[in-house]
Structures are given as C-alpha cells and as structure tokens.
NUKOL-261741 format. One line per field, with one value per atom (N, C-alpha, C): atom name; residue number from 1; residue in three letters; x, y, z. Coordinates in pm, 1 decimal, m for minus. Example, Ala and Ser with C-alpha at 12.3 -4.5 7.8 and 13.67 -1.06 7.14 Angstrom:
atom N	CA	C	N	CA	C
n 1	1	1	2	2	2
res ALA	ALA	ALA	SER	SER	SER
X 1319.0	1230.0	1320.0	1285.0	1367.0	1290.0
Y m569.0	m450.0	m330.0	m225.0	m106.0	3.0
Z 780.0	780.0	780.0	708.0	714.0	787.0
//
This chain:
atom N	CA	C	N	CA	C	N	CA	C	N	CA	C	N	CA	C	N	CA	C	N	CA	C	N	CA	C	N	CA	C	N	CA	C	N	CA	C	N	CA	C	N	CA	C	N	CA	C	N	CA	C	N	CA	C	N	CA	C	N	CA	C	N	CA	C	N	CA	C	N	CA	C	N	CA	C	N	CA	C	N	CA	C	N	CA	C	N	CA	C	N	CA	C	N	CA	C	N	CA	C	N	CA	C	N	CA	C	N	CA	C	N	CA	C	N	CA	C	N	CA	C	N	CA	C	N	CA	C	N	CA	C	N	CA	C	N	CA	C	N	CA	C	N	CA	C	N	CA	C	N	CA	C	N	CA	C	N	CA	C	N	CA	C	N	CA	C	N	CA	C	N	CA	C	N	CA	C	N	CA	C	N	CA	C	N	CA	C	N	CA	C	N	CA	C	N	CA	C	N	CA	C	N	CA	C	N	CA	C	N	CA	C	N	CA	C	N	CA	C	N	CA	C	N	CA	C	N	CA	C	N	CA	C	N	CA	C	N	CA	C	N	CA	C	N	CA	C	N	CA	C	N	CA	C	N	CA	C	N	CA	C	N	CA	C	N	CA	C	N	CA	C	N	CA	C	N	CA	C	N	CA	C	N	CA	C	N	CA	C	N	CA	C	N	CA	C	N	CA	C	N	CA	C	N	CA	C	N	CA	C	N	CA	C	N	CA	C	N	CA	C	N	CA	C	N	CA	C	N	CA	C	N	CA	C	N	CA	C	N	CA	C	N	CA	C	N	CA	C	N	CA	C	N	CA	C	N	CA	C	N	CA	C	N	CA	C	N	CA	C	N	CA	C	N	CA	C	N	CA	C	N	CA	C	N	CA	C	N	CA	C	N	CA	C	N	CA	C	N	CA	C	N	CA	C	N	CA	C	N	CA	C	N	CA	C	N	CA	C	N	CA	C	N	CA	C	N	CA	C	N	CA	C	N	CA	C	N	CA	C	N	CA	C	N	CA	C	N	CA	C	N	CA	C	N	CA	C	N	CA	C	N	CA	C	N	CA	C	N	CA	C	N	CA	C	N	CA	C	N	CA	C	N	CA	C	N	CA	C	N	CA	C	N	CA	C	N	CA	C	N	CA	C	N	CA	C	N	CA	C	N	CA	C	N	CA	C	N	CA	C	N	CA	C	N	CA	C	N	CA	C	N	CA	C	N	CA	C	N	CA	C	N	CA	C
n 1	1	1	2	2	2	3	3	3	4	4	4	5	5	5	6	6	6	7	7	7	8	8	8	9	9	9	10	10	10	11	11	11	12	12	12	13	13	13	14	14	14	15	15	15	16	16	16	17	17	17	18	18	18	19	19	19	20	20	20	21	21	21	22	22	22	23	23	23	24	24	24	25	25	25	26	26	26	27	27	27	28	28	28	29	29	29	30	30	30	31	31	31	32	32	32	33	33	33	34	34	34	35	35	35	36	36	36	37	37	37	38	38	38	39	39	39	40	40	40	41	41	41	42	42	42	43	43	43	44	44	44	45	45	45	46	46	46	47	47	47	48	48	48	49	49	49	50	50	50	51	51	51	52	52	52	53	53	53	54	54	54	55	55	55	56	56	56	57	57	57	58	58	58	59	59	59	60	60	60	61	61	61	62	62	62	63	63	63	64	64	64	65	65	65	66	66	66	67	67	67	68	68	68	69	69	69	70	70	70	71	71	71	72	72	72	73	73	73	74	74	74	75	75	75	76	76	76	77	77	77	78	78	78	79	79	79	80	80	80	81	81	81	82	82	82	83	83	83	84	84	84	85	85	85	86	86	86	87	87	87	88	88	88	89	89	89	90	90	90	91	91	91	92	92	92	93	93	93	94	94	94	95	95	95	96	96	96	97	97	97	98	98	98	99	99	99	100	100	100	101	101	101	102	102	102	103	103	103	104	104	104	105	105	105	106	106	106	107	107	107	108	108	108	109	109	109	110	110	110	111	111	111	112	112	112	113	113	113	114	114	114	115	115	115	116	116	116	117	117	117	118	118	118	119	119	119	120	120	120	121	121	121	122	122	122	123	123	123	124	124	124	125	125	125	126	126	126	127	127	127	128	128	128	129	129	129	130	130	130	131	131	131	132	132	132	133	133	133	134	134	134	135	135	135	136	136	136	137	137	137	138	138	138	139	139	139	140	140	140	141	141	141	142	142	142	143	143	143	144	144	144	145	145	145	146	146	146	147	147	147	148	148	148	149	149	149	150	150	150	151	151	151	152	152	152	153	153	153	154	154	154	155	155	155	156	156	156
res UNK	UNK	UNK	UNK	UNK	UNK	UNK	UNK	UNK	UNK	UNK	UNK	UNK	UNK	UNK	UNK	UNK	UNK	UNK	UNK	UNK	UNK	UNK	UNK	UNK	UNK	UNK	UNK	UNK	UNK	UNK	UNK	UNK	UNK	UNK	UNK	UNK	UNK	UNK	UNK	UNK	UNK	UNK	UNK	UNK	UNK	UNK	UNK	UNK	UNK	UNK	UNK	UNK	UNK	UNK	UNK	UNK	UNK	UNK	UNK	UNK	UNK	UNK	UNK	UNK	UNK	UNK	UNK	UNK	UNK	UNK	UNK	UNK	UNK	UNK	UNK	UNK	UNK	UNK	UNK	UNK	UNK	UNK	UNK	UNK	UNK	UNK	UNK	UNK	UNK	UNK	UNK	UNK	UNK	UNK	UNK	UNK	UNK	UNK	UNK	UNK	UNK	UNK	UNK	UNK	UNK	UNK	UNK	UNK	UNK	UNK	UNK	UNK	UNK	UNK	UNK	UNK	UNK	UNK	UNK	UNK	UNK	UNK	UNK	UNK	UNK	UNK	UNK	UNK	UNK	UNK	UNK	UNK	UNK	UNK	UNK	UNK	UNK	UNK	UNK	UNK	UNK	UNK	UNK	UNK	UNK	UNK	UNK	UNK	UNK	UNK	UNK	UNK	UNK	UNK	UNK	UNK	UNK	UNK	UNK	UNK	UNK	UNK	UNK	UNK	UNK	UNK	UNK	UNK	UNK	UNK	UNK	UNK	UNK	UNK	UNK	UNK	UNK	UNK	UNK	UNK	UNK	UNK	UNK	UNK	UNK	UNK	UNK	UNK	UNK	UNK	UNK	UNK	UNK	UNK	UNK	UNK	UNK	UNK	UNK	UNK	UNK	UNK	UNK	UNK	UNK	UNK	UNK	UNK	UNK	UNK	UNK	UNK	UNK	UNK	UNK	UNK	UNK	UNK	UNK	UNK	UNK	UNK	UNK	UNK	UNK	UNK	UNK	UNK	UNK	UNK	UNK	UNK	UNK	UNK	UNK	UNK	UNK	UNK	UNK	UNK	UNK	UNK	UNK	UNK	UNK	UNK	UNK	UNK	UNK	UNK	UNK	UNK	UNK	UNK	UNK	UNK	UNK	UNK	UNK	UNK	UNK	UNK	UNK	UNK	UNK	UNK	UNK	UNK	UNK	UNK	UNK	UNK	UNK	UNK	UNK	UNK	UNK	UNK	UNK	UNK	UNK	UNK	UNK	UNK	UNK	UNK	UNK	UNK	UNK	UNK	UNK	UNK	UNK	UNK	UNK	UNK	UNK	UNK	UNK	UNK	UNK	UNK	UNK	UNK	UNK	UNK	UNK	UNK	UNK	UNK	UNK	UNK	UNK	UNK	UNK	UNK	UNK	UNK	UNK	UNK	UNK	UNK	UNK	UNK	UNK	UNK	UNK	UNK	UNK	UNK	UNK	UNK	UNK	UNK	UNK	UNK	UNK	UNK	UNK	UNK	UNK	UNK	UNK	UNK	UNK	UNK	UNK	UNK	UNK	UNK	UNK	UNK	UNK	UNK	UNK	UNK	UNK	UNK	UNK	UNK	UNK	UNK	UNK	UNK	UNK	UNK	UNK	UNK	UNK	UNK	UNK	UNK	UNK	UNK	UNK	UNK	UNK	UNK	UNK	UNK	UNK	UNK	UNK	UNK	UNK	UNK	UNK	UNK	UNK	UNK	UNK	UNK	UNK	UNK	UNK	UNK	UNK	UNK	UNK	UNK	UNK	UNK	UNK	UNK	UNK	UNK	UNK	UNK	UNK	UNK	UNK	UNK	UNK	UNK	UNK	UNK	UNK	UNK	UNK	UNK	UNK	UNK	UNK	UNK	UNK	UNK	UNK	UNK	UNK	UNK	UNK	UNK	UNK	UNK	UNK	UNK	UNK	UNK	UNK	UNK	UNK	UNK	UNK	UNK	UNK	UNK	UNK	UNK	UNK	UNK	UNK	UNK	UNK	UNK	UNK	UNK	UNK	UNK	UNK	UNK	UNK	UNK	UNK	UNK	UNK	UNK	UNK
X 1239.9	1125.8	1125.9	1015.6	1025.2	894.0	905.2	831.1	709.3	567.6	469.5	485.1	424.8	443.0	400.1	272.5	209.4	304.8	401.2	526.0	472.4	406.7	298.1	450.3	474.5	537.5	468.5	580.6	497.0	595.5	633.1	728.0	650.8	739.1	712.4	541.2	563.1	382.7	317.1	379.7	321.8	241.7	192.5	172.7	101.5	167.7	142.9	66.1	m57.5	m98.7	m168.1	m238.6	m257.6	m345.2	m418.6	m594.9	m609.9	m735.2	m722.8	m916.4	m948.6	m1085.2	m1046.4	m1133.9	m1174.1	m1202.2	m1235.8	m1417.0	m1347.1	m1442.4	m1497.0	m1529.7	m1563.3	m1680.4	m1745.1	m1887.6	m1970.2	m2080.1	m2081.5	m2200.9	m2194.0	m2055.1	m2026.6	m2058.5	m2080.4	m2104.8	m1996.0	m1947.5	m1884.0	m1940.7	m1868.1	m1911.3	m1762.3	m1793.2	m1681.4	m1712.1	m1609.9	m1609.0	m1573.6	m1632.5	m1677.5	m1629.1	m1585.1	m1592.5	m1667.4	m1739.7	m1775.3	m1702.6	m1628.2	m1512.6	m1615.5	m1528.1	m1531.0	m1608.1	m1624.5	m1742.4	m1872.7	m1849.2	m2007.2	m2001.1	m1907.1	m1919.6	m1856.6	m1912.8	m1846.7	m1766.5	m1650.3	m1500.8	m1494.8	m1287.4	m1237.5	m1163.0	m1113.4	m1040.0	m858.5	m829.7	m683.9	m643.0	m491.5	m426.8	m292.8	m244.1	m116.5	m25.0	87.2	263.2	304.9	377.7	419.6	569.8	700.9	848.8	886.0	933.1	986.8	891.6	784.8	663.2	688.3	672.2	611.9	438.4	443.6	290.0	203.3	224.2	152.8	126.8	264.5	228.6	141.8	137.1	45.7	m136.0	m117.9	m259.8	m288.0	m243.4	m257.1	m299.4	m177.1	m179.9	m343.0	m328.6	m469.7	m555.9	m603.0	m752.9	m766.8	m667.2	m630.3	m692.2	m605.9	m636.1	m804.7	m846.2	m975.0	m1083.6	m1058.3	m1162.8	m1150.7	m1060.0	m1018.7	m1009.6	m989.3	m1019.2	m838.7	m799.7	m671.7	m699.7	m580.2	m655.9	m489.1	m477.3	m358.9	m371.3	m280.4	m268.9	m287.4	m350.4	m357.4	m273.9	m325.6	m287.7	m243.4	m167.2	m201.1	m327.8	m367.6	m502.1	m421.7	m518.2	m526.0	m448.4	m349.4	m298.0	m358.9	m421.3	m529.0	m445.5	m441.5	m351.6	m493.8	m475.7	m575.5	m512.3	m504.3	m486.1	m591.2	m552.9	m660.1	m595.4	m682.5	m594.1	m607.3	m496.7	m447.4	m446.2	m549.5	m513.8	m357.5	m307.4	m178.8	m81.5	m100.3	23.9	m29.2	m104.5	m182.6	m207.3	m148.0	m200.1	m161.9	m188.6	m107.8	m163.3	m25.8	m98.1	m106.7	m165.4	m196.9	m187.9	m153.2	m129.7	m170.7	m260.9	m346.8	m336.8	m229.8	m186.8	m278.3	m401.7	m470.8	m471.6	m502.4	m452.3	m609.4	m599.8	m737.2	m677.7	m725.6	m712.4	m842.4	m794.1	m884.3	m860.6	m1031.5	m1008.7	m942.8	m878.9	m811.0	m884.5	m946.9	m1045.0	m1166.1	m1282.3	m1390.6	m1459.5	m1435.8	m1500.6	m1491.8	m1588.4	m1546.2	m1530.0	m1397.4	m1384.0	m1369.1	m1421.7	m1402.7	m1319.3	m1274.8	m1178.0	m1265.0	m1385.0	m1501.5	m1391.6	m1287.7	m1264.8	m1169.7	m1148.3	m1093.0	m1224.5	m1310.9	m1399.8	m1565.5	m1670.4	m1757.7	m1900.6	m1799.7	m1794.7	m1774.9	m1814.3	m1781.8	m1869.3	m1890.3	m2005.2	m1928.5	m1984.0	m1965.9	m2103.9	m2062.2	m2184.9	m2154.5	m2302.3	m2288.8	m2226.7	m2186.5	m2118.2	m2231.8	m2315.0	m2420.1	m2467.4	m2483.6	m2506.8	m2351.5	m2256.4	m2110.7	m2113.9	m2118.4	m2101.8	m2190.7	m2363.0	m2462.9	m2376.9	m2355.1	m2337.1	m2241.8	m2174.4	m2016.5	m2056.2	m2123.6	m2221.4	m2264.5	m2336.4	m2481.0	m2370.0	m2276.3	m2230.5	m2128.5	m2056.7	m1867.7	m1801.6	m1693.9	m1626.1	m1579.9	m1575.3	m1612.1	m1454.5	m1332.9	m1195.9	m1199.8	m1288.8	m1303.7	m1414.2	m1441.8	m1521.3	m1428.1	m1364.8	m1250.3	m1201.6	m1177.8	m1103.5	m1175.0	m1273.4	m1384.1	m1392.7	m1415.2	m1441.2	m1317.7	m1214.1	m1090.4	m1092.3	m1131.2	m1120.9	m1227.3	m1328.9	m1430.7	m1420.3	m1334.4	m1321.6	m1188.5	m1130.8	m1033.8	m1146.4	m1217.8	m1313.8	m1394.7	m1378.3	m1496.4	m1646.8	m1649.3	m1781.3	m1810.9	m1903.9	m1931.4	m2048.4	m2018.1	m2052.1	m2185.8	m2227.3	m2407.4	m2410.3	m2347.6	m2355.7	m2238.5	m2335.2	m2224.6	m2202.8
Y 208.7	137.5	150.4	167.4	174.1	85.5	59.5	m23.6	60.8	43.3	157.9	57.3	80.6	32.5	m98.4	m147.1	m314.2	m388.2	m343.3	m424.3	m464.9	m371.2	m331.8	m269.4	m335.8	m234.1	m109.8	m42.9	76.7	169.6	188.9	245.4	425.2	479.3	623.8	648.4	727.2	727.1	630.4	495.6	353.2	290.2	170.8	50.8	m44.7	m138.7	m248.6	m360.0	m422.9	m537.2	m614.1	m705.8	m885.6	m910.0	m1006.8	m1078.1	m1162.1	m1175.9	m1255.6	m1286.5	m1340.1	m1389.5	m1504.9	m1556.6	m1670.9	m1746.3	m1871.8	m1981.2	m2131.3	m2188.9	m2355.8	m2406.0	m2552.7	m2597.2	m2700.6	m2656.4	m2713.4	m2802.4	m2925.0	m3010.3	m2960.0	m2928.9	m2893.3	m2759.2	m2620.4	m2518.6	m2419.4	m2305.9	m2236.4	m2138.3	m2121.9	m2057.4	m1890.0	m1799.8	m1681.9	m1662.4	m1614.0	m1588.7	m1459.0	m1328.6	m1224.8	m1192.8	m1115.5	m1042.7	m922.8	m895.5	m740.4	m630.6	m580.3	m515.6	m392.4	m339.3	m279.9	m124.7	m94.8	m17.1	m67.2	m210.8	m241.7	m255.9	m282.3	m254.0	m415.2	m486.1	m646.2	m580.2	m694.1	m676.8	m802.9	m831.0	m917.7	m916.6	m1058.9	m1058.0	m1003.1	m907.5	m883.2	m792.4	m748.0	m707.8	m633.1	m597.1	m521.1	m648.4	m621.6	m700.0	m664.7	m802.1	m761.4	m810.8	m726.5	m746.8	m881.6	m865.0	m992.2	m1115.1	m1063.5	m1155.9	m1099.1	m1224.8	m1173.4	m1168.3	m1101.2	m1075.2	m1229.7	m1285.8	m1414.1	m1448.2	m1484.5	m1519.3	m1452.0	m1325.6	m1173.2	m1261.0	m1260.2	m1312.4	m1422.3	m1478.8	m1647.1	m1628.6	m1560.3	m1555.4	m1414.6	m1319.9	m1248.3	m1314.6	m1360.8	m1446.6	m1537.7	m1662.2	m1715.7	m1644.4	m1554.9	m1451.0	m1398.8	m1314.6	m1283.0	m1367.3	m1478.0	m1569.4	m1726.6	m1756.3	m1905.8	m2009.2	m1922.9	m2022.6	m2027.3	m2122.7	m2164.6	m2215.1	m2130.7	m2161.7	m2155.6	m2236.8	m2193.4	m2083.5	m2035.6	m1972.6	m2006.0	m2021.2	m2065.2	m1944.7	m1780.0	m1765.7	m1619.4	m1503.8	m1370.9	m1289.8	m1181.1	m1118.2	m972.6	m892.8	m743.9	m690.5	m565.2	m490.8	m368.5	m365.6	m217.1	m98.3	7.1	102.4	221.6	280.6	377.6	497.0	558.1	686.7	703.9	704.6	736.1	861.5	917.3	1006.9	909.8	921.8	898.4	991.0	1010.3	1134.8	1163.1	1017.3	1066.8	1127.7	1034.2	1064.1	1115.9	1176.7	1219.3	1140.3	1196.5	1124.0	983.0	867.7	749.7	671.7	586.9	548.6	422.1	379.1	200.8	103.8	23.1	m86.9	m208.9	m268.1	m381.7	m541.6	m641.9	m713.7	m859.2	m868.3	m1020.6	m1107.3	m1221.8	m1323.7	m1409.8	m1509.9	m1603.1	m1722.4	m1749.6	m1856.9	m1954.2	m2073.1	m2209.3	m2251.5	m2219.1	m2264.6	m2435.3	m2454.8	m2613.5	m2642.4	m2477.1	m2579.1	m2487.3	m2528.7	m2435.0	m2386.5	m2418.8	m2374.1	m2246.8	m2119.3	m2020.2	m1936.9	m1910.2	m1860.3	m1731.6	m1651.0	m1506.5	m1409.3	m1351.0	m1266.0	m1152.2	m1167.3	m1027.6	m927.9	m931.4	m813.0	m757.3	m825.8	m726.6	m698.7	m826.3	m759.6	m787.7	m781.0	m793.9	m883.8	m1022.8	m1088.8	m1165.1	m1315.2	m1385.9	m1432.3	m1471.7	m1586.6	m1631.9	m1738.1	m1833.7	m1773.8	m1724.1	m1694.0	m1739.9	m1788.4	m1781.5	m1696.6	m1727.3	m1605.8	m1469.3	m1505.2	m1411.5	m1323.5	m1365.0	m1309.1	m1235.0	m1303.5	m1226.0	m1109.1	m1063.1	m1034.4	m861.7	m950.0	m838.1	m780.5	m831.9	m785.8	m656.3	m714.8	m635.4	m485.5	m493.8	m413.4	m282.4	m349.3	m276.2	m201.1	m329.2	m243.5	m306.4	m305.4	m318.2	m142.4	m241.8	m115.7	m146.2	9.9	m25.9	m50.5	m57.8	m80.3	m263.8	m320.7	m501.0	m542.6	m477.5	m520.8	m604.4	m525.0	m563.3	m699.4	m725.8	m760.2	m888.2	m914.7	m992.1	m1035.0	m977.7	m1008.4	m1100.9	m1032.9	m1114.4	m1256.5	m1272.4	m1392.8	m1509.5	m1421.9	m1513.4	m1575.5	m1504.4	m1503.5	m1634.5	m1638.8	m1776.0	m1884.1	m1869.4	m1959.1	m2032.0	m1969.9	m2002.5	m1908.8	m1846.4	m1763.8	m1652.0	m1594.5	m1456.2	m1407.3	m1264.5	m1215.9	m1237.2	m1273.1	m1292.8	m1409.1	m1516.5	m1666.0	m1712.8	m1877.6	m1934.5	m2072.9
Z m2503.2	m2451.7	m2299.6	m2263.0	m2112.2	m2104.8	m1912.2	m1848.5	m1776.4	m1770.6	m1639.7	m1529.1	m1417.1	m1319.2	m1310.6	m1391.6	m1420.4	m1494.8	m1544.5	m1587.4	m1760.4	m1823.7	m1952.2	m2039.9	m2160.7	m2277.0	m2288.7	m2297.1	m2334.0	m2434.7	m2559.4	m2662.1	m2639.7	m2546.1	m2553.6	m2512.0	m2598.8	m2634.0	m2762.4	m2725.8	m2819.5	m2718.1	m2749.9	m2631.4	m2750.4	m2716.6	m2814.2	m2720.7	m2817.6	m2777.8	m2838.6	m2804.8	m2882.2	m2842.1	m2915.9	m2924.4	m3056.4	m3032.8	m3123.5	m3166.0	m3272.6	m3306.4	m3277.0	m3179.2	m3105.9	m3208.9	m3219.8	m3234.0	m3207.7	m3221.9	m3201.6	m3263.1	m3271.4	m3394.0	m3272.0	m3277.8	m3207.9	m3312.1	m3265.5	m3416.3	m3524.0	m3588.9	m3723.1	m3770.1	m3668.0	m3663.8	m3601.5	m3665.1	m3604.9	m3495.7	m3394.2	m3254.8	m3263.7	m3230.2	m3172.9	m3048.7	m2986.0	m2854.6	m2849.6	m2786.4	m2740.1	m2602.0	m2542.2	m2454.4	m2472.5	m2283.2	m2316.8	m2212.6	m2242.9	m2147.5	m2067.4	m2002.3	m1877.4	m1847.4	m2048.7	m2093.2	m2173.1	m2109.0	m2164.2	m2279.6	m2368.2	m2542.7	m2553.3	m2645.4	m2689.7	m2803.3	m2784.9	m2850.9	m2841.6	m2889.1	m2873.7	m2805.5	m2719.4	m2623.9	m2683.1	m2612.1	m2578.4	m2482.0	m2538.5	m2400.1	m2441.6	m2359.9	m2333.3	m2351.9	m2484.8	m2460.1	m2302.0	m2262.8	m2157.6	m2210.0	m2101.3	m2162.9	m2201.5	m2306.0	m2320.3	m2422.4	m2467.5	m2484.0	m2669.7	m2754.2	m2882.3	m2879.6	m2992.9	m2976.4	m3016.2	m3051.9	m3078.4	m2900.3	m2846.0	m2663.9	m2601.2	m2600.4	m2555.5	m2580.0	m2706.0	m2783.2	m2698.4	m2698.3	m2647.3	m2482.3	m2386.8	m2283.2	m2232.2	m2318.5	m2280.0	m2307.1	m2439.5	m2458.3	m2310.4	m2249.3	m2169.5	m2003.6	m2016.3	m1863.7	m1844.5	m1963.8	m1967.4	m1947.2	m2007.2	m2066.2	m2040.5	m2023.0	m1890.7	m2049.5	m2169.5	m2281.1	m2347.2	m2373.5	m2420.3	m2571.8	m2643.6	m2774.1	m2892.0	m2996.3	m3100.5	m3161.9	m3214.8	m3331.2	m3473.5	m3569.8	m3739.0	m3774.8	m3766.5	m3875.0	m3778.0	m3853.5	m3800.5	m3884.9	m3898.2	m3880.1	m3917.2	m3952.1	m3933.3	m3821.0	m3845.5	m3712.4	m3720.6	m3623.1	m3620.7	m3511.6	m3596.8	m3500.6	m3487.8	m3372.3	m3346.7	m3210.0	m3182.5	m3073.6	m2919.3	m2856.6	m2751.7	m2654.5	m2576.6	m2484.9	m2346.8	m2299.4	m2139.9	m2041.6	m1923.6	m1876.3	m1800.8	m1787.3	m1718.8	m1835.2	m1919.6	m2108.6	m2169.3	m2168.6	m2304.7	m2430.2	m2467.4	m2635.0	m2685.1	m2702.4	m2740.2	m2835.5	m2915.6	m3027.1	m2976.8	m3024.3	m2974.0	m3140.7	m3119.4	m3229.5	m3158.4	m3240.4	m3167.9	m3278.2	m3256.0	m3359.0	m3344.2	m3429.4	m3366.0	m3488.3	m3409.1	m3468.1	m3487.5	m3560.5	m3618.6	m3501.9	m3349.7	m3276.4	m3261.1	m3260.2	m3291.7	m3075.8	m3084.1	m2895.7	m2925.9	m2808.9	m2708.5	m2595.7	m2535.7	m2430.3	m2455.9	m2393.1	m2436.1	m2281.8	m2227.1	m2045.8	m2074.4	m2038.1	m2007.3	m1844.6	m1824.0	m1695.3	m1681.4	m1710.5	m1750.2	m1594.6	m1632.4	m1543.8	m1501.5	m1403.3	m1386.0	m1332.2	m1285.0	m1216.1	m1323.4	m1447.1	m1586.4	m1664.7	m1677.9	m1831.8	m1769.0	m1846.8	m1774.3	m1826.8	m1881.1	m1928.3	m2054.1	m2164.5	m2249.8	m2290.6	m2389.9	m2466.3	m2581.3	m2592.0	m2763.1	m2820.9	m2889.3	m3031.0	m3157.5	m3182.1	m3337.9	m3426.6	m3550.7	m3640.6	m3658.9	m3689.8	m3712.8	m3568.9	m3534.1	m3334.9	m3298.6	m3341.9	m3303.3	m3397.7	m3483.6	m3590.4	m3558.8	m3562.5	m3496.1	m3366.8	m3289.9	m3144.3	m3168.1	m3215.9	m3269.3	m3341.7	m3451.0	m3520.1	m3433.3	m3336.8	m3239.3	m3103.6	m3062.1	m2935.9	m2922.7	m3018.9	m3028.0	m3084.3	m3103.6	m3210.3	m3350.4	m3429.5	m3571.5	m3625.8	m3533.4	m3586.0	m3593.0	m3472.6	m3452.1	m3564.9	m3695.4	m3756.4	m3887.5	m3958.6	m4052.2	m3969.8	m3872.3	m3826.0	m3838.3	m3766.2	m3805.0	m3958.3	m4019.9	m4121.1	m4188.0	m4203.1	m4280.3	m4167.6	m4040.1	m3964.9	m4052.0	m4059.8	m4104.8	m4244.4	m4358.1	m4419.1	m4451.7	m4342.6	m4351.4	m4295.3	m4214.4	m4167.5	m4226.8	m4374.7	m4506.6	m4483.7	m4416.3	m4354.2	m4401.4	m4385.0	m4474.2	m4321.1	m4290.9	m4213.7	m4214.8	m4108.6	m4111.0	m4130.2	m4154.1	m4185.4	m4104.6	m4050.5	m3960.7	m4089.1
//
C-alpha cells in the first residue's frame, strides 16, 4: 500500500473509497441528497479512504466535507468497482463501498471548491436526476437504498 502526495490510499493501481445515499424525513416524506461534482453530472456524495480510516469513517467524513451534512450509518449498500484511466498511472481500478446514511443535521454547506454543488430531493426528482445526468454504476445503488427505505424508484 502506498500513500500519493494528498495523503489518499492508494493499493498499487487500487484506490478505495466511501459515500453513501443520503436522506431525511421532512413532514413524513423522504428527501436524498445529491451532489453535482466537478463534471456537472449529479452523484452521490464520496471520497477517497484516507490512512488509517475504515470505510464506514471515509463515508461519514466525505458526505460531511462535501456537503456540511453529518449523518449515521444504518446499514452498508452495494460496492461498486469500475476502472478509469489516470493520466499520471494509467489504468486504475477503483472500488467505491456506500453505505444507506440517515442525515443528524440537515444545513447544507457544500464544499464549491470540491463539487459544484447539493440539494435534498425528493425520491422521484433524485432518482430522475440520477437517470438524466448521473451515472449508470449510482443507479443500483440507489435502488437497493431505496429499497431499505420502503421506496420504489419514482416514489417517495
């Protein structure tokens, strides 16, 4: 295992990291929380393990950093592994471990100079958004969340 210079795990050509499906219950309605990162595409909030961190902390502490929102853990979620190229490393696999988190505070303080911004959405509005201009690995992912939530995609 080695360290890059942001002090980021990084296993060879691995890099592991954590997030999580947000929500709330607002007047007896479920709310998700969204980020839209730094290509304009809505996702979910996460991040790079940093040394020393299990991935549950990672989850907790990125949603936290991005999004100014502090939230538990219920349950773990889907681990989505996928490849990207790096122009410095080339090729890397990425493993992305999220978790079903219940917000503790709801303010959102979003981190503009990481993502390019947050919202609470409805399930159905999160869901669309995700659909139209997310990615199609955060959809499953979604879904099994909603699915502990009592929810069915398209319904809050």
């Amino acid at each position: 295992m080695i360290q890059n210079q942001g002090g980021k795990v990084v296993d060879g050509l691995k890099e592991v990291s954590a997030g999580g499906v947000v929500f709330r219950r607002r007047d007896g309605r479920a709310e998700i929380l969204l980020i839209e990162d730094r290509y304009a595409r809505w996702t979910l909030p996460k991040g790079k393990r940093e040394k020393g961190e299990t991935n549950e902390e990672t989850a907790l502490r990125e949603i936290r950093e991005e999004t100014g929102v502090s939230g538990r853990i219920l349950r773990p979620l889907t681990t989505v592994r996928y490849r990207y190229f790096h122009p410095d490393r080339g090729d890397v696999e990425k493993e992305v471990h999220y978790f079903l988190v219940e917000a503790t505070s709801e303010a959102l303080d979003p981190a503009l100079s990481e993502i390019g911004g947050a919202r609470w959405l409805s399930p159905e509005e999160a869901f669309r958004l995700m659909q139209r201009e997310g990615y199609d690995n955060n959809l499953p992912v979604m879904e099994e969340a909603y699915r502990h939530l009592g929810l069915r995609a398209g319904e809050s």
